[in-house]
C-alpha positions in Angstrom: 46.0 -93.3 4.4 49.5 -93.5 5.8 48.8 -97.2 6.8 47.8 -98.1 3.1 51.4 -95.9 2.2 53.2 -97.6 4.8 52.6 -101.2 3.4 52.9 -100.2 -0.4 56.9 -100.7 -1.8 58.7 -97.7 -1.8 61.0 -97.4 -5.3 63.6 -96.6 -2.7 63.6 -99.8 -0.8 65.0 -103.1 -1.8 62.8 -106.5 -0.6 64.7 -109.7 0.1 63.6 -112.6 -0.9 65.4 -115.6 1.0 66.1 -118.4 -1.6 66.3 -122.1 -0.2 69.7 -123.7 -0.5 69.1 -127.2 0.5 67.0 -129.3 -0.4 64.9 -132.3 2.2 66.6 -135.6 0.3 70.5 -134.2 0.9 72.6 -130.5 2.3 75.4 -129.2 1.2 77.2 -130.4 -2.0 75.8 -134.2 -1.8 72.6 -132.0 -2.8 74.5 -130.7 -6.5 75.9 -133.9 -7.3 73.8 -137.0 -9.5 72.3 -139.4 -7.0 73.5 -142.4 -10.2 76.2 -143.0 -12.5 76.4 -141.5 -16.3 74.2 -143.4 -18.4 75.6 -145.7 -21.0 74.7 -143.1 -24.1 76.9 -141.1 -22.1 79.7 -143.2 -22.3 79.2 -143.5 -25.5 79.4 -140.3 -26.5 82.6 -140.2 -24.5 84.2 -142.8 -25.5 83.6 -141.9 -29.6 84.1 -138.5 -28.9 87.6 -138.5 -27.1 89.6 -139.5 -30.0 87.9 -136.6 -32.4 88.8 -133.7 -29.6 92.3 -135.2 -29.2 92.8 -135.8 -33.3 91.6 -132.0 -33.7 93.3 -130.8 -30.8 96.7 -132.1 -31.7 96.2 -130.7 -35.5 95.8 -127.3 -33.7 98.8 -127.6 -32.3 100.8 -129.0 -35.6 99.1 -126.0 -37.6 100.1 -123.3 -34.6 103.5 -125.1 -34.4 103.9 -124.5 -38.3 102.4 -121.1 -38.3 105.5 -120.0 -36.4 108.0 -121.2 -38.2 106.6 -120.2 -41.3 106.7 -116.7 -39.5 110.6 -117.1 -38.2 111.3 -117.9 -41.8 109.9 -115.1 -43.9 110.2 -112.4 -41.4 113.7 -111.9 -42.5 112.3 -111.9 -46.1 109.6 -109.1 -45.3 111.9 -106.6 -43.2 114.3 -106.8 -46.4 111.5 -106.2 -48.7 109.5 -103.9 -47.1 110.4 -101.1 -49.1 108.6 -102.7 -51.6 105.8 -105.0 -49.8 104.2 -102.1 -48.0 103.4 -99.6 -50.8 102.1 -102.5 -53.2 99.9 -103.8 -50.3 98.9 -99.8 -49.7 97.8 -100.2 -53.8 96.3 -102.8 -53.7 94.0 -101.6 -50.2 93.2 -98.2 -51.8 92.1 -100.0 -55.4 89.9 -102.9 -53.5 88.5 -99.8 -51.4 88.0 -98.3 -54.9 86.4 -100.7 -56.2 83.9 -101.9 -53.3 83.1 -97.9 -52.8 82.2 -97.6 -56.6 79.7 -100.6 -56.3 78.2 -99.0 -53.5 77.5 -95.5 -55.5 76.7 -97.8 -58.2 74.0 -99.7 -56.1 72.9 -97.0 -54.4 72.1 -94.8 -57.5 70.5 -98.0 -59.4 68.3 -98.4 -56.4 67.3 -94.7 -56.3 66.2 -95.0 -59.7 64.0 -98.3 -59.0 62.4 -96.1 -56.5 61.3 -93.1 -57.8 60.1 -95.2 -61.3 58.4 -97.5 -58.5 56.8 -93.9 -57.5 55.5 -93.1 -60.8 54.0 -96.3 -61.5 52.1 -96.3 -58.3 50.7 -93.3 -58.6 47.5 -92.9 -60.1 47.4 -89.9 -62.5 50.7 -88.9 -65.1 53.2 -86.9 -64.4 51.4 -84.0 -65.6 48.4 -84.3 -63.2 51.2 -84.8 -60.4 52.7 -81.4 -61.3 49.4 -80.0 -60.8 49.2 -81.7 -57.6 52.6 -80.6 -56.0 51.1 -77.4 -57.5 48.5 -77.4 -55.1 50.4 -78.5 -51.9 52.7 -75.5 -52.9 50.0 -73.0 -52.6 48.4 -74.2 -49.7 51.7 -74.9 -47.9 52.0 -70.9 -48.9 48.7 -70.0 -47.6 49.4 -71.5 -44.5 52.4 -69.8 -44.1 51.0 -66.4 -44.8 48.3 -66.9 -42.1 51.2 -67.9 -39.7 52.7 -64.7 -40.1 49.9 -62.4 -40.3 49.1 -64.0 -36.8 52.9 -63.7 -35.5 52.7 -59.9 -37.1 49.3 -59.5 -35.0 51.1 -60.6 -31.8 53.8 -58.8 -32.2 51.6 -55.6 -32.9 49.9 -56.2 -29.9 52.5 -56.5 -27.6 53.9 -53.1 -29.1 50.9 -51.6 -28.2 51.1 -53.0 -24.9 54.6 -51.5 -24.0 53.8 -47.8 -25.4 50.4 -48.1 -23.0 52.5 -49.1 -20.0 55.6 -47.9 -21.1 57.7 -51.4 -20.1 56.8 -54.6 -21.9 56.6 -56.2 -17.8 52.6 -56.7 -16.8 
């Protein structure tokens, strides 16, 4: 039995697995690199492709080049009217927020209204029958409950007489 233990892995111990790095044909780097040249769809793609990434890269720069000076220019204009700017933008926040939060109640109430006609429709008798119904649950949910404690109220009785027979509760 502690052979077949012995041999089993342990959660504790970690097994090594060597992994080859080289393969017959080539070692080293010579191994990662492609034994032939790009093939000509890759040239292609290249070739039309260099003059889009330098086009787009040189409007990134024009667009970052004029988002700063856009910026040097009205910063000036929003430190002087800031006493104004920053409540109107606070206004305009806390009405959007208003807004979008009022939609939300909105929605939420429409949908909770879809749901309980959906629950009405579905169900098989009227209203009137599910009254009787919840009627039912009620009073065996009651029942149940009343068992529950007459058993709690027998266990507890028990143990009382249990502690005035052996005058500690400790068996």
């Amino acid at each position: 039995m502690a052979e077949r233990d012995r041999d089993r892995p342990q959660p504790h111990q970690l097994q090594v697995h060597p992994q080859h790095r080289y393969d017959h044909h080539g070692a080293g780097v010579k191994s990662l690199l492609p034994r032939r040249g790009p093939s000509a769809s890759q040239v292609l793609a290249v070739v039309a492709l260099l003059p889009v990434g330098g086009t787009l890269l040189a409007l990134a720069g024009l667009t970052l080049a004029g988002s700063i000076i856009g910026l040097l220019v009205t910063t000036p204009l929003f430190i002087i009217f800031s006493p104004v700017i920053v409540p109107a933008a606070i206004a305009i926040g806390l009405a959007v927020a208003g807004f979008f939060t009022s939609g939300a109640f909105g929605l939420t109430g429409l949908t909770s209204f879809s749901w309980i006609l959906n629950s009405f429709r579905q169900s098989t008798g009227s209203v009137p029958d599910m009254a009787d119904q919840a009627k039912r649950r009620m009073a065996d949910m009651a029942g149940f409950v009343g068992q529950k404690t007459k058993e709690v109220g027998q266990e507890i009785q028990s143990k009382a007489h249990e502690v005035g027979k052996t005058g500690t509760g400790r068996t």
